[in-house]
LOTI-853097 format. One record per residue (C-alpha): residue in three letters; x, y, z. Coordinates in pm, whole numbers, plus 50000, padded with zeros to 5 digits. Example, Ala and Ser with C-alpha at 12.3 -4.5 7.8 and 13.67 -1.06 7.14 Angstrom:
<atoms>
ALA512304955050780;SER513674989450714;
</atoms>
This chain:
<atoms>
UNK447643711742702;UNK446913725043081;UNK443153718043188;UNK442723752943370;UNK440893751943659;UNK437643779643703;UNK435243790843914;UNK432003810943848;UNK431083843144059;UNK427643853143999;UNK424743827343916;UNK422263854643754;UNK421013853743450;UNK424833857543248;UNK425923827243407;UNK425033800243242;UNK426583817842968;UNK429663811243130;UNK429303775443199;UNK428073769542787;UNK431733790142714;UNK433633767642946;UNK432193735442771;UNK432993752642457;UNK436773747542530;UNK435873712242479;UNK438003702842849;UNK440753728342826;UNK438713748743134;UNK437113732843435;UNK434663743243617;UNK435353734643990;UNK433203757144181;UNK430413789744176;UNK429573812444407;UNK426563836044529;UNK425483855944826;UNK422543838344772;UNK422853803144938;UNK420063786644766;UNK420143804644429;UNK423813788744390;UNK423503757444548;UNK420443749544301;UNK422563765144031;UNK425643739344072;UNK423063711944128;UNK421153718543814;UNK424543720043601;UNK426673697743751;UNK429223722643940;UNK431253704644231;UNK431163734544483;UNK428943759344592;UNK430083790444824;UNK428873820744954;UNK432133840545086;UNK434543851044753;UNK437673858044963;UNK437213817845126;UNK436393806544776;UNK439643820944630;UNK441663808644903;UNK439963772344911;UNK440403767944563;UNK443173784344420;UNK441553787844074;UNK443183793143762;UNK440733814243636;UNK438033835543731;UNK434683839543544;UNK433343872643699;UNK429113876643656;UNK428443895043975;UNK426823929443964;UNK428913953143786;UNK430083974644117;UNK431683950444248;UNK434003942843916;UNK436953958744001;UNK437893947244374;UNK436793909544236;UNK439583912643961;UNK442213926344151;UNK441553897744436;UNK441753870144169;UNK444923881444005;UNK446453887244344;UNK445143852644486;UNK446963840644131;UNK444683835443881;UNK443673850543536;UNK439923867343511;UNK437753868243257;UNK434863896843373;UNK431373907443200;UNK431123942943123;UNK431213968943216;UNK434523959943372;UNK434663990043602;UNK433434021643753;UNK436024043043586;UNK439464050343439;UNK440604055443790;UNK439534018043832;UNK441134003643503;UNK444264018343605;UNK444394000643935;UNK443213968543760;UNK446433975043551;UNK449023979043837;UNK447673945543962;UNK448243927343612;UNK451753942743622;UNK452113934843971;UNK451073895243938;UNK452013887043579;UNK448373878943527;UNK445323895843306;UNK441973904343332;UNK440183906642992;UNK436603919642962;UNK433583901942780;UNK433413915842429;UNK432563888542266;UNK431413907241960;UNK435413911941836;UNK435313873341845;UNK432993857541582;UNK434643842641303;UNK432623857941047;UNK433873894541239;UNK437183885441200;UNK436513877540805;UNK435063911240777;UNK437863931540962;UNK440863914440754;UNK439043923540487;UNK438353960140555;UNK442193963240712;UNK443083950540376;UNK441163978840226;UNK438843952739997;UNK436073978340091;UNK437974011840025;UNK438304039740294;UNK435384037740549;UNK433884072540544;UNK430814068540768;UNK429564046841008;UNK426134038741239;UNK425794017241562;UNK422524012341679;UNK421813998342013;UNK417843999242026;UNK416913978442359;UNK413673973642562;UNK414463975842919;UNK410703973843124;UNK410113985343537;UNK410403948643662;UNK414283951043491;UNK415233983543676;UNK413433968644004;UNK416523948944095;UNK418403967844328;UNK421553971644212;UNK420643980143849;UNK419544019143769;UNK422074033044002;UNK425644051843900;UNK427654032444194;UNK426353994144143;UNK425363995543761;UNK427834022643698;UNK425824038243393;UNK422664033143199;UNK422494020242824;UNK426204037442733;UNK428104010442968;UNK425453983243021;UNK423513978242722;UNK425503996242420;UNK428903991042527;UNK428963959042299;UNK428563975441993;UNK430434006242037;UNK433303979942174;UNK432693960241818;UNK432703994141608;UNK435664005341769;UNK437543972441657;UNK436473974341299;UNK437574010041275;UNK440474015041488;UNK441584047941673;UNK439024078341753;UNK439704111441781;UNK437144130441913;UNK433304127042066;UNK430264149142082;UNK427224133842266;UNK424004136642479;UNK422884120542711;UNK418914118042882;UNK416364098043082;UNK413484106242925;UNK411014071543067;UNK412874052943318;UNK412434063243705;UNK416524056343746;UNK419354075043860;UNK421134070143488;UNK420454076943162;UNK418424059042952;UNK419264070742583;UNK422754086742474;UNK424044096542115;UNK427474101541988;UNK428764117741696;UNK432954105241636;UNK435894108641458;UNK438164085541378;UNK441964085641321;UNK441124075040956;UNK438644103840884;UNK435734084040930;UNK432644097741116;UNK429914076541298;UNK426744084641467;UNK425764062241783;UNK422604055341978;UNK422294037642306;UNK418834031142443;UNK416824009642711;UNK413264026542530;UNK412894007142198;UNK409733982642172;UNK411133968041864;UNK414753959641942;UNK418043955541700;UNK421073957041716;UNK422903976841365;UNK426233983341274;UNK426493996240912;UNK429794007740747;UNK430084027840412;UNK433084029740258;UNK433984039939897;UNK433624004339730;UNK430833986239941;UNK427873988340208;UNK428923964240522;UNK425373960040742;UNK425483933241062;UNK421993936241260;UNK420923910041525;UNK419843917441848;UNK421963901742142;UNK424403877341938;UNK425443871341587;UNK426753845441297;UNK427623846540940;UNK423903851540803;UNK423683880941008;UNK426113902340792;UNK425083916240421;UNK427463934040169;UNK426583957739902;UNK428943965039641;UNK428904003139485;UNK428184016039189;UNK431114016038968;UNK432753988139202;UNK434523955339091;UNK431333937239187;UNK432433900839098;UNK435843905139310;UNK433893917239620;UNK431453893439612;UNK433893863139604;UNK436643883739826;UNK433203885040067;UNK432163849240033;UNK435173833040162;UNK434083832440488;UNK435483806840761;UNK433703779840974;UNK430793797841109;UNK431383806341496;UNK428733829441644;UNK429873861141914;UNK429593835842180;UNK431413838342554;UNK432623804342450;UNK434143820942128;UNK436073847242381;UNK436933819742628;UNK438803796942351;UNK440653829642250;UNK441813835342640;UNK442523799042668;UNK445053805342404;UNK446433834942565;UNK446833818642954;UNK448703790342715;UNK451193812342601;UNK451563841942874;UNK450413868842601;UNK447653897442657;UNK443943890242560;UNK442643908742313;UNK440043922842567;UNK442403934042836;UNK445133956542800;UNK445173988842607;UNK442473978242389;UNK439673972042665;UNK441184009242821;UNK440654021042466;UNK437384010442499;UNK436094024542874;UNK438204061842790;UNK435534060242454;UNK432734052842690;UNK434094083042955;UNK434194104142621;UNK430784104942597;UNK429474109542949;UNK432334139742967;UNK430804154842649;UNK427324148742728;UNK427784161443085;UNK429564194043004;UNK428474203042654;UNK432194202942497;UNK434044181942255;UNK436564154242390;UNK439174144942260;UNK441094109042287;UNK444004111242589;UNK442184145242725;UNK441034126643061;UNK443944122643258;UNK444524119243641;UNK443344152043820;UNK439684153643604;UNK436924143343780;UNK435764123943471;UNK439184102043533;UNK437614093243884;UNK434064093143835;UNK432114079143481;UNK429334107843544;UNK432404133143664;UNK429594145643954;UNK427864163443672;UNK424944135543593;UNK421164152243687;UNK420334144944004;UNK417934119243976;UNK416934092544223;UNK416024055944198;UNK412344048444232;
</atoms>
């Protein structure tokens, strides 16, 4: 039982996420060291939570420490080079979303796994409640039926002072607006309840916000199984929630929460006609209650550095995820259907996330 050895980039708001999911592994992950640009900001930081080391330079800290992990929280542009430099310097990452700028990106993230033997998995922690993983088995297991249609609701407040920090509002250091900052959780979590899609039709619009990204998008999808969903992202909601409802032919599946989830967050409503008694207990038989915590996500990887095997967050699955997310900026962008596998090297959607069709809009 290897006590892996971690350090902390980033010590904004996220991070002390981070250091609650490495105490969640109960001594199986270590946190040695953090770093920030920001001398003061992370030298309080580790003072305040008990974190040996404080640096400013990520290269030095990667070659000082030779972690054996990675916990990535800086601003999203800089994602991609911070991966690749951990895996090549040895070590596994674990990196908030979104992950990076494009599918361009993932793929280079990917030739550096392949190169190193090592992973970098992406903070979804939504897949990894238990009470999530109760409710998947039993849809897989078709308990509920077929799912025929589905809503995912991302209603966030975003104010001014939010968009004010620098790097946030702009396509090359936030990489998109509430599609890959703010929604990307949910759509992630629909997309693991419901498997494959097939095709996308969305918009996309700032209609408030003095940024260079959107502020709302919708989706309409298809999914391998038939199933059709309708999705909002948004950063202009006064009263926020977060919904994911699923109909299928025997029973109503509703989660809403805002930012983070348990058991009591989910409801179940048989259908008419339905073997009421046999869903309800079939539903009841929930697990231990573990919320959609980092710490939830960072037990998983634990599990997976333990064994050599790929995190359920990296891999095809979180590529999956980010050509979904493309998808919609493609469609919203250029007024057409896409279609799953239709953004391949050679489109300027595979390169860029906005494919240099995005309104020209500047950052006030």
């Amino acid at each position: 039982m290897k006590t892996y050895r971690a350090i902390l980039v980033g010590t904004g708001g996220i991070g002390e996420a981070h250091v609650r999911a490495v105490q969640a592994t109960v001594g199986r992950v270590q946190l040695i060291a953090a770093c920030d640009i920001d001398a003061t900001r992370v030298r309080t930081f580790c003072d305040r939570l008990n974190i040996p080391a404080a640096h400013t330079d990520y290269a030095a800290l990667l070659q000082a420490e030779k972690p054996d992990l990675v916990l990535i929280a800086a601003p999203p542009g800089l994602h991609a080079a911070m991966s690749i430099a951990a895996m090549e310097a040895g070590a596994w990452v674990l990196c908030e979303k979104p992950l990076c700028a494009s599918l361009a990106e993932f793929d280079r993230i990917a030739a550096a796994e392949s190169r190193t033997g090592r992973r970098t998995a992406s903070v979804f922690q939504m897949r990894f409640a238990s009470s999530n993983l109760h409710v998947r088995s039993l849809l897989h297991a078709g308990r509920f039926g077929r799912p025929l249609v589905a809503v995912c609701h991302t209603l966030w407040y975003r104010d001014a002072a939010y968009y004010a920090v620098p790097w946030r509002g702009k396509w090359a250091t936030e990489l998109g607006g509430p599609t890959m900052s703010q929604g990307v959780h949910s759509m992630d979590h629909l997309l693991h309840l419901l498997g494959e899609w097939t095709e996308v039709r969305a918009v996309a619009d700032n209609l408030y916000h003095a940024i260079e990204v959107e502020d709302v998008s919708m989706a309409l999808v298809k999914f391998a199984s038939g199933a059709r969903a309708s999705i909002i992202n948004s950063t202009l909601c006064p009263r926020q929630e977060t919904y994911v409802r699923l109909d299928c032919e025997q029973a109503t599946i509703e989660l809403t929460h805002l930012y983070a989830y348990t058991q009591a967050n989910w409801k179940m409503t048989p259908a008419e006609g339905a073997d009421k008694a046999a869903l309800t207990a079939a539903w009841d038989a929930f697990p231990p209650d573990v919320g959609s915590t980092h710490g939830a996500l960072l037990n998983a990887l634990v599990e997976n550095m333990d064994a050599g095997t790929c995190p359920l967050t990296s891999g095809a699955e979180a590529r999956r995820t980010l050509e979904f997310l493309t998808a919609i900026y493609k469609s919203a962008y250029t007024g057409t259907t896409v279609t799953r596998g239709s953004i391949r090297p050679g489109d300027s959607f595979y390169d860029v996330m906005h494919g240099g069709l995005a309104p020209k809009r500047e950052k006030k």
